[in-house]
C-alpha positions in Angstrom: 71.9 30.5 20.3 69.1 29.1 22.1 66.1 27.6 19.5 63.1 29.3 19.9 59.7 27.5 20.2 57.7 26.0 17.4 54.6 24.2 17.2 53.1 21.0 15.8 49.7 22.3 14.4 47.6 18.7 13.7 45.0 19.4 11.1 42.1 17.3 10.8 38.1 17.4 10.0 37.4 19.1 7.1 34.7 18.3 4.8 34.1 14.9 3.7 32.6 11.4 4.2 35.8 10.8 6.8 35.7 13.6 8.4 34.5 11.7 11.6 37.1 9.4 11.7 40.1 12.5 10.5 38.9 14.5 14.1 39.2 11.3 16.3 42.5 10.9 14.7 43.7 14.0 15.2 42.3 14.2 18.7 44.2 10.8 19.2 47.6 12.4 17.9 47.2 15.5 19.5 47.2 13.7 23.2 49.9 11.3 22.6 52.3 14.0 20.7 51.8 16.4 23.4 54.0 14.4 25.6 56.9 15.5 23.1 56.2 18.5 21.6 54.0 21.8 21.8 51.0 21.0 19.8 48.1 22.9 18.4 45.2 21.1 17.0 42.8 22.1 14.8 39.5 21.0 13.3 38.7 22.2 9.4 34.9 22.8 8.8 36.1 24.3 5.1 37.9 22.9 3.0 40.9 25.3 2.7 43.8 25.9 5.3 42.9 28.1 8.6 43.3 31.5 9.9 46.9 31.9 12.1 49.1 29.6 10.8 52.3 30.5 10.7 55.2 29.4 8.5 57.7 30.3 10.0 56.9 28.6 13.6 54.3 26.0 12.6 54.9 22.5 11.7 52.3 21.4 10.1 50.7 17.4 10.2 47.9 16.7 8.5 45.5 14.0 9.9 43.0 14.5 7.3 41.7 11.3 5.1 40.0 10.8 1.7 38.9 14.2 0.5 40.8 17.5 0.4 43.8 16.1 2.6 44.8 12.6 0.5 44.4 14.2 -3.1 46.7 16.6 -2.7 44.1 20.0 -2.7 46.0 20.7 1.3 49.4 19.9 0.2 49.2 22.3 -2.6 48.0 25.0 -0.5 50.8 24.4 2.1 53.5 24.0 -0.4 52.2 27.8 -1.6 52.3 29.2 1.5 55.7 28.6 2.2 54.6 25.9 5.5 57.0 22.7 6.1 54.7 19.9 6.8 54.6 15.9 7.3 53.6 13.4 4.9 53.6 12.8 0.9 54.1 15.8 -1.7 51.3 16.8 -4.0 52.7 14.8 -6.8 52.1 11.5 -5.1 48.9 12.0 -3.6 47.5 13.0 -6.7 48.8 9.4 -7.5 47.9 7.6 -4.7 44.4 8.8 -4.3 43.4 7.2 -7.6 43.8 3.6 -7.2 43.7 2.3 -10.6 46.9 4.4 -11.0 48.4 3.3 -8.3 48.0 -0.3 -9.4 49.8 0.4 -12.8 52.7 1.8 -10.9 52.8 -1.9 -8.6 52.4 -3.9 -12.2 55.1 -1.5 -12.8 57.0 -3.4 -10.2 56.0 -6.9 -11.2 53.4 -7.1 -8.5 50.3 -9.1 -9.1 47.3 -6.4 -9.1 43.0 -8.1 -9.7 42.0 -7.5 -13.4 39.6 -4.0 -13.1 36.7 -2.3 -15.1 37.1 1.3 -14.3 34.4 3.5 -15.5 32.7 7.0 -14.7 28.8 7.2 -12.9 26.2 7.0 -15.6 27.9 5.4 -17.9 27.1 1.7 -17.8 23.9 2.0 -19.3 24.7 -1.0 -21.8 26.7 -3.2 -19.9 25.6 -5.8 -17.5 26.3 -7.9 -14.5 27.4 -10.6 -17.4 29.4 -8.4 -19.5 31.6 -7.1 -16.3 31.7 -10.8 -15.2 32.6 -12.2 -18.9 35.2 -9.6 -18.9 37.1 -10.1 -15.7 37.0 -13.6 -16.0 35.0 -14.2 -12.8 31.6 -14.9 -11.5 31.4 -12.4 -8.7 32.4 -8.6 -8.5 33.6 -6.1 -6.4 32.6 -2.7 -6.4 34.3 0.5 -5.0 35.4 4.2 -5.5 38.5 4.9 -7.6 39.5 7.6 -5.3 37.6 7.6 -1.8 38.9 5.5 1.4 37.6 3.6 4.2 35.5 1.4 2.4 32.9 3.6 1.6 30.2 2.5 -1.3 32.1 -0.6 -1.5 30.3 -3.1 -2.5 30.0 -7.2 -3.5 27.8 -7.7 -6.3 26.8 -11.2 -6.5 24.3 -11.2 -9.7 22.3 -8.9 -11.3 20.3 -7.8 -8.5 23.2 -6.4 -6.8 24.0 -5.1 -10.3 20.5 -3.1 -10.8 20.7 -1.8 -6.9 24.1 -0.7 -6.2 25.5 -0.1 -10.0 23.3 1.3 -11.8 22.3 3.7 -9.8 25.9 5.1 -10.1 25.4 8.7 -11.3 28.8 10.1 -10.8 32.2 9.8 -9.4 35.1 7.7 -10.7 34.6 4.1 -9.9 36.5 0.4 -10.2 35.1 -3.2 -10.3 37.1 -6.0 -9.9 36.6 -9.9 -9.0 35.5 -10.9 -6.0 38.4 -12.5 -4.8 38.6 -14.7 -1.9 41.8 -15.0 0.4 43.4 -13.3 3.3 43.3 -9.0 4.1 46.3 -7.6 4.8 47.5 -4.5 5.4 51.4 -3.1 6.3 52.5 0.4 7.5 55.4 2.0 6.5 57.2 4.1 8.3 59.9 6.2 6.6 60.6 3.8 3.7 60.8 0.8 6.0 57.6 -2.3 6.7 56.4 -2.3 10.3 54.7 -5.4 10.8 51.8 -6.9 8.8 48.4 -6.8 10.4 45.8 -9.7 8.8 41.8 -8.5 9.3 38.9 -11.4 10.1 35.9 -9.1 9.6 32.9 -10.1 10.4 31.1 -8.4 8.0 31.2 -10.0 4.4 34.0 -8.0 4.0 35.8 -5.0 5.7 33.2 -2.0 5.3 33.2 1.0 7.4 31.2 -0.8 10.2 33.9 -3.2 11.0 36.3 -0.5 10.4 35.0 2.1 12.3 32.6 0.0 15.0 33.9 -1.7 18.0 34.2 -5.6 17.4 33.9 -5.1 14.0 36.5 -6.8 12.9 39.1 -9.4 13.9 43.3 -7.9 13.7 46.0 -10.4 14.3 49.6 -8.4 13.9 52.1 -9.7 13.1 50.1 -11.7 10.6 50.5 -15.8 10.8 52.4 -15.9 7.1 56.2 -17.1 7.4 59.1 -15.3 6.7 59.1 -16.1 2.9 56.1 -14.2 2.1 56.4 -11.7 5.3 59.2 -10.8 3.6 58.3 -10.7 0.2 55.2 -8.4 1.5 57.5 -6.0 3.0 59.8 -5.9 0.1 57.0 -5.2 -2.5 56.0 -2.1 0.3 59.2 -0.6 0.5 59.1 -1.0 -3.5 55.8 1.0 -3.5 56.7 3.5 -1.2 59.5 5.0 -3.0 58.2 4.3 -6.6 55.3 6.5 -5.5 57.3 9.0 -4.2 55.9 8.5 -0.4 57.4 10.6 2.4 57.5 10.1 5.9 54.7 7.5 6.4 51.7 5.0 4.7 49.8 2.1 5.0 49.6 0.0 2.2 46.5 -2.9 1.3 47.2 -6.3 0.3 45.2 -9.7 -0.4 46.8 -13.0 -0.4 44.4 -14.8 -2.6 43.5 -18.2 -2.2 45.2 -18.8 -5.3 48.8 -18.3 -3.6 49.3 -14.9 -5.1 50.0 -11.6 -3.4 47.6 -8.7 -4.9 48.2 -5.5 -4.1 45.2 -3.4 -3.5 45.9 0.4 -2.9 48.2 3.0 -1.0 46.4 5.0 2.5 48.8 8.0 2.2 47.4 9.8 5.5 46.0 6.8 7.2 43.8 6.8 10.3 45.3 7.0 13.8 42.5 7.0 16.0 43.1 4.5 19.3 41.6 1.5 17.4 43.3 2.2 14.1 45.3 -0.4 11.7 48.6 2.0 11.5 49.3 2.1 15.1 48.7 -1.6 15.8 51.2 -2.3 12.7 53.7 -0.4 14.5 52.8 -2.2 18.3 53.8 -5.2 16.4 57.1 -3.9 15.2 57.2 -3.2 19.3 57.0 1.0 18.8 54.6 2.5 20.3 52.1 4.6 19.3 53.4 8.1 20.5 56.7 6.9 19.6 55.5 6.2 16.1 53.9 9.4 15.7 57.6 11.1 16.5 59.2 9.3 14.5 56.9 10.0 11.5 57.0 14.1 12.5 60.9 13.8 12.8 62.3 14.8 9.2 60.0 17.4 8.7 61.3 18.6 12.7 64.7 18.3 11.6 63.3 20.8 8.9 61.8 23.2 10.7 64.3 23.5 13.7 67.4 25.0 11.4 65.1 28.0 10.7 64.4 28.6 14.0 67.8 29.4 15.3 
């Protein structure tokens, strides 16, 4: 019996601090996916999952990052509704978006994470730039969101100015600091439990903020990275370890440092990461000499295989 049609519905916007970035993604996908299959995109101004989608036809791929499509809120809704879609399950991106979780499950793993001070907005009243310092055993911090991505409200914090502007201020949210720790940026994707190839950033920035993400020239990528196949391959081992110890599916990229100090840190998990035309993912694949539109198939192709038995 002849298969009838389905659809590859990308979702992406939404509402969030990366909803920029999730709609030139999915824009991105949409073109280079429509080579292969029939696809449908569209752009969330809610938060909850659109009018006309069908379970039973749709394939769903979710190109939304940070907030409502990495903490599992979308894959909730789609696992309720019956949909078969691409990506992680609900149970690891409820993991994944908080990264001082994540970072037990890599100590889990014997993988070297940077000592942290997590701590909620407004509550650091008492402590100072000294205290945090004292207690991580450092003399310069970092600042960041225990749950958002792309850099955002990161900050260094290099004495107690820094401390009384960006810290203090802090009124809510979930938030980690850790030492300021110099070495190398590196980031790998993953592509169905198995490393692509490991892209190293040079940003020009003081460190790699949303400007030099997201700006053109912002940042310096060399992939594959100059390391030597010792610690190449120690860095993919310790992703494929990640991957399935977080219960990944289908694809990820995942964040590492090699400090100055010799030692691999591992920094977070990007569950849904971006895919616009200047994005880390596909550039880690280029370097593992796939293409982007073949990537993008080969990340959609489980959940295809899926979706195609009900269709006969």
């Amino acid at each position: 019996m002849a298969l009838k049609s389905f659809e590859v519905v990308i979702l992406c916007g939404a509402v969030g601090p990366e909803r920029e970035v999730s709609i030139r993604s999915g824009r991105h996908a949409a073109k280079l996916l429509s080579r292969h299959y029939p696809v449908r995109l569209i752009e969330l101004h809610e938060n909850k999952l659109p009018d006309g989608l069908n379970p039973e036809t749709d394939l769903i791929f979710p190109l939304i990052h940070g907030d409502f499509g990495e903490d599992g809120q979308l894959q909730r809704l789609l696992d309720g509704g019956g949909f078969t879609y691409v990506g992680s399950g609900v149970e690891c991106m409820e993991l994944t978006i908080d990264k001082s979780r994540t970072k037990k499950v890599a100590q889990s793993l014997a993988i070297p994470v940077l000592p942290e001070i997590a701590f909620e907005g407004g509550k650091l009243e008492n402590f100072s730039f000294a205290d945090a310092c004292e207690r991580l055993g450092c003399s310069e911090l970092f600042l960041k969101p225990r749950n958002k991505g792309s850099s955002i409200g990161c900050h260094r914090i290099c004495g107690e100015d820094d401390w009384a502007k960006y810290v203090l201020p802090i009124a809510d949210g979930s938030w980690l600091l850790e030492p300021l720790c110099a070495g190398r940026d590196l980031t790998i994707g993953v592509l169905q439990g198995e490393p692509l190839a490991i892209l190293e950033i040079m940003p020009k920035h003081e460190f790699f903020d949303y400007q030099s993400k997201y700006t053109p020239d912002g940042a310096r990528h060399t992939c594959p990275a100059p390391l030597g196949e010792p610690l190449t391959q120690t860095i993919g081992k310790h992703a494929r370890e990640i991957f399935r110890a977080c219960n990944c599916r289908d694809w990820c990229r995942i964040d590492f440092l090699f400090g100055n100090d010799g030692k691999v840190y591992f920094l977070e998990v990007n569950t849904i990461p971006g895919f616009t035309d200047g994005s880390l993912y596909p550039e880690c694949a280029l370097g593992a000499a796939i293409a982007p539109g073949e990537v993008l198939c080969k990340i959609i192709a489980p959940a295809a295989l899926l979706r195609i038995p009900q269709l006969i």
